[in-house]
C-alpha positions, 0 to 999 in steps of 0.5 A: 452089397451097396444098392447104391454101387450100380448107379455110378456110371448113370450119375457121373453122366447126369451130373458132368452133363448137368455141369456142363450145362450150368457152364453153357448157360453162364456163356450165353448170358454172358454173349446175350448180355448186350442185347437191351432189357426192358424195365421188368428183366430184373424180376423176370430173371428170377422167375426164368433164368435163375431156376434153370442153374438152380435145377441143374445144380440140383442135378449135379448136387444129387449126383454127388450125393448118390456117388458118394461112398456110403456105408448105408443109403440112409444118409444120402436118401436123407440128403436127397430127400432134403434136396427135394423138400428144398427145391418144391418150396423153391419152386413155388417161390418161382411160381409166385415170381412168374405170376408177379413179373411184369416182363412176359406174360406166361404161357401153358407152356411155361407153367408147365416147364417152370413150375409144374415139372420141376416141383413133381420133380423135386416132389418125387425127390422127397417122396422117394427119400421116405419110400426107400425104406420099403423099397430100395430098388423102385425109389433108386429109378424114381430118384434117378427120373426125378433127376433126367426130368430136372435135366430136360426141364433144365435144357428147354427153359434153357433153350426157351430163353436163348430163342426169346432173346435172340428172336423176340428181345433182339428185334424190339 
């Protein structure tokens, strides 16, 4: 039997919520669009607004490759290994941008949420993808709470950003 074959219901879930929230997100920045930038938004967007897509495009690109009709988990644990090497080297890059934008000064907070989650998260994506091979069942549940980490990750960057601009960049 599959190994994969159990997990269906729970990725059609994570990734149609991961979807929808990628659509939600272009919505608001669409609504939000009007509200003025200071001189430093272009750099600041890289290192707060793009990875919040870019982690729920992870989301919905792991469900797909777990949904996906295998013969054999090899090939998609190979998939979703890459996704993870990917998004850790993404997510330095993101760091890096968060360290050199000149728009906001970061908090704990924002390390945490921007770089340190989601770079264990993409991680654990990684590692899970070479420990299948010894344990199929435990690297299918770090696989899949590497994804609903991305998820709430993604959905409080996400949340974070539309309070700053309503309530911070609004009244300047």
């Amino acid at each position: 039997m599959n190994p994969l074959a159990g997990w269906d219901n729970f990725y059609v879930i994570v990734g149609s919520s991961a979807g929808a929230l990628i659509g939600l997100q272009f919505v608001v920045i669409t609504l939000i669009a009007n509200i003025p930038m200071g001189e430093h938004a272009a750099q600041a967007g890289g290192a707060f607004a793009t990875p919040t897509i870019v982690h729920f495009g992870s989301v919905l690109l792991l469900a797909g490759i777990i949904s996906a009709p295998w013969d054999v988990i090899a090939p998609a644990a190979a998939l979703w290994g890459l996704l993870g090497v990917i998004g850790a080297l993404y997510t330095l890059i993101v760091a890096r941008r968060m360290q050199s934008q000149g728009a906001y000064r970061p908090e704990l907070e924002d390390w945490l949420f921007h770089a340190v989650f989601p770079f264990l998260s993409y991680s654990t994506l990684a590692v899970s993808a070479v420990a299948v091979r010894t344990d199929v069942r435990r690297t299918l549940f770090a696989t899949a709470a590497a994804a609903l980490f991305l998820l709430f990750t993604g959905i409080h960057n996400a949340w974070d950003a539309v309070t700053y601009h309503v309530f911070v960049q609004r009244k300047k």
